[in-house]
C-alpha positions as CSV (number, residue, x, y, z in Angstrom):
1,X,112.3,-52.6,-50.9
2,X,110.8,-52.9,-47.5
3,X,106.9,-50.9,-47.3
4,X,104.8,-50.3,-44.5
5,X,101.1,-49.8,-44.8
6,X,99.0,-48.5,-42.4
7,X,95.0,-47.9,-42.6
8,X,94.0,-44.8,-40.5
9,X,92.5,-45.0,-37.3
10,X,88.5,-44.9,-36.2
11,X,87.4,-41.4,-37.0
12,X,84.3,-39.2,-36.1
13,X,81.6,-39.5,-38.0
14,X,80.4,-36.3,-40.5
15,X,80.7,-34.6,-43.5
16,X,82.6,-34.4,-46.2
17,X,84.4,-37.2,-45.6
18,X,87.9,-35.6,-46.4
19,X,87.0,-33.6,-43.3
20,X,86.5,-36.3,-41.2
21,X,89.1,-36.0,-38.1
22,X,90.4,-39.4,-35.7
23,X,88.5,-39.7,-32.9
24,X,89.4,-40.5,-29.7
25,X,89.6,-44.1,-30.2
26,X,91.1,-43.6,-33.4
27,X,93.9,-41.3,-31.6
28,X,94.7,-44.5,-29.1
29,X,94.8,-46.8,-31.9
30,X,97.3,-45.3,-33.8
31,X,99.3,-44.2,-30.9
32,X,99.6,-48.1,-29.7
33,X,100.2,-49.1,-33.1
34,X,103.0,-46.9,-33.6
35,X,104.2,-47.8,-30.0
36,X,104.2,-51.9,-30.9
37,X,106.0,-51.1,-34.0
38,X,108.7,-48.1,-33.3
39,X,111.5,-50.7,-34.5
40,X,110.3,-52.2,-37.0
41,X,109.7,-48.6,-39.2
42,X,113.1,-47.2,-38.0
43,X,114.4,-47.4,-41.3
44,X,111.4,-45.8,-43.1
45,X,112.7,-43.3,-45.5
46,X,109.5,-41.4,-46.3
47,X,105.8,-41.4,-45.6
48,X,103.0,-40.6,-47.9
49,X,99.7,-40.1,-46.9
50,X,96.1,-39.4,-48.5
51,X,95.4,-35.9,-48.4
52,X,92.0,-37.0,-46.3
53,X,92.1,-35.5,-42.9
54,X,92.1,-38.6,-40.9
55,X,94.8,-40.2,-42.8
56,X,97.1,-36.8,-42.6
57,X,96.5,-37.2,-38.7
58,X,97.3,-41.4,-38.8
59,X,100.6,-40.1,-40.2
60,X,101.8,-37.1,-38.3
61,X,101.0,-39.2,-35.0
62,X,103.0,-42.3,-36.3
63,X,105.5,-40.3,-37.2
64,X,106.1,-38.4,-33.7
65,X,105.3,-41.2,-31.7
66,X,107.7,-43.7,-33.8
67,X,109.9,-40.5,-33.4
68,X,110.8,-40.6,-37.9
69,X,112.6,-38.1,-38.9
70,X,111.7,-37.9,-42.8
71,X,109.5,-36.3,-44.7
72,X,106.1,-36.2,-45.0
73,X,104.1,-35.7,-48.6
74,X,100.5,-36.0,-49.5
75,X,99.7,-37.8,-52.6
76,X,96.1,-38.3,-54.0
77,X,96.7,-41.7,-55.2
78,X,96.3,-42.7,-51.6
79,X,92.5,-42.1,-51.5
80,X,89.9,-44.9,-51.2
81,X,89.1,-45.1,-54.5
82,X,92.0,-44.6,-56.3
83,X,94.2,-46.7,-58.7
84,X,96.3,-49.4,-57.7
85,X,98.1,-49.2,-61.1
86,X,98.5,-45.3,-60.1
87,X,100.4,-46.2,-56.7
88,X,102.5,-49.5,-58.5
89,X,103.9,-46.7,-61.1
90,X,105.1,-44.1,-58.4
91,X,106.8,-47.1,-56.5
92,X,108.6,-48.3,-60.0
93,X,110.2,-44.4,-60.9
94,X,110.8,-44.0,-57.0
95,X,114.3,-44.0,-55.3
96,X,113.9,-45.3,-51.7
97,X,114.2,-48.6,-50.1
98,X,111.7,-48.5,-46.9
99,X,108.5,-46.8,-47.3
100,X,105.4,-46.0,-45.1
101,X,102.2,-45.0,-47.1
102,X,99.0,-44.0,-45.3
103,X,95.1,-44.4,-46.8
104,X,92.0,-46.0,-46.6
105,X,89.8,-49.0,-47.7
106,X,89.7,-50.0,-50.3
107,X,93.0,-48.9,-51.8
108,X,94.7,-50.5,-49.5
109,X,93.7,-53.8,-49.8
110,X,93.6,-53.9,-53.2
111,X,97.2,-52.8,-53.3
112,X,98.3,-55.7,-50.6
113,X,96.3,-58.4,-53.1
114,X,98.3,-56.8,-56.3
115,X,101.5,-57.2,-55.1
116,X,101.2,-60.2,-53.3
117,X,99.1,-62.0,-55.7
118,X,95.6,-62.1,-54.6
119,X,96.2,-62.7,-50.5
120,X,92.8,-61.7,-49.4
121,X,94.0,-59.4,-46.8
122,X,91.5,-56.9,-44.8
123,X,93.3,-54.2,-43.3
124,X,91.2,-53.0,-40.3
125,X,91.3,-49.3,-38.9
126,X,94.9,-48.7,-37.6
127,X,96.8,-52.1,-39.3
128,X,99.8,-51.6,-40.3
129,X,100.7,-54.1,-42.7
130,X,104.4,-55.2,-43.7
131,X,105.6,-56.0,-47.3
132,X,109.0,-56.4,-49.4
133,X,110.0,-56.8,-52.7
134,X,112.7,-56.4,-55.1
135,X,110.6,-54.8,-57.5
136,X,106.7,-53.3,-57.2
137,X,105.1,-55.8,-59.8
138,X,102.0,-57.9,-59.5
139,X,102.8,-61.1,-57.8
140,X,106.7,-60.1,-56.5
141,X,105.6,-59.2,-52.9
142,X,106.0,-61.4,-49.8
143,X,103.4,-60.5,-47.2
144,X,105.8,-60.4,-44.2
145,X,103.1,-59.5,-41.3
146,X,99.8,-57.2,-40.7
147,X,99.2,-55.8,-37.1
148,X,95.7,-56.3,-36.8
149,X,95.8,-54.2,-33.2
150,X,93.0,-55.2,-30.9
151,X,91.7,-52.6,-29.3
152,X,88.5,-51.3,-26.8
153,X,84.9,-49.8,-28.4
């Protein structure tokens, strides 16, 4: 199983913070991101994304600008705080072999650690973060890559 992760890009400031939109940086961000990386996600079979605002926006610009042509759900395990156990179950019942999931810190992060066994990465806004596995179990994942995209403030 190949998955993609990707952290949303900068958004505006505000409240609540599921209303929080990308902001202009954050619109770049994902838009170079998803240019560097158009090949590399060609296979991707379906994206998930948090239901947050700025997440659901991270994920409808990849998509177009990486041109997929799959769909698109929104899952709440995908939320900052959610459970990384929550997120390892779906991926065990699941059917597909290349994956993009959207979210946030620190979900992210502590996803990448769990399935690669505690490799201290940092996604930053925008990363997109490369993993693959035969199976989605503590410890099985190889770490291929993370984009850490540099970008202007």
């Amino acid at each position: 199983m190949k998955l993609f992760l990707l952290r949303h890009g900068d958004a505006e400031l505000g409240s609540p913070d599921s209303h929080r939109r990308l902001s202009a940086l954050g619109y770049e961000q994902i838009v170079k991101t998803s240019d560097k990386h158009r090949v590399h996600c060609a296979d991707v079979q379906l994206v998930l994304s948090s239901p947050l605002q700025r997440a659901l926006q991270s994920a409808d610009l990849f998509m177009a600008q990486t041109m997929l042509d799959c769909p698109r759900q929104t899952v709440d395990f995908l939320q900052p705080e959610s459970s990384v156990n929550k997120v390892v179950q779906w991926l065990q019942a699941m059917d597909y072999s290349c994956l993009l999931m959207v979210g946030h810190l620190p979900m992210l992060d502590k996803l990448i650690n769990y399935l690669t066994a505690d490799m201290d990465v940092r996604m930053e806004t925008a990363s997109l973060a490369s993993l693959s596995m035969d199976y989605p179990l503590q410890g099985l994942a190889t770490l291929n890559w993370v984009h850490y995209p540099k970008f202007r403030s």
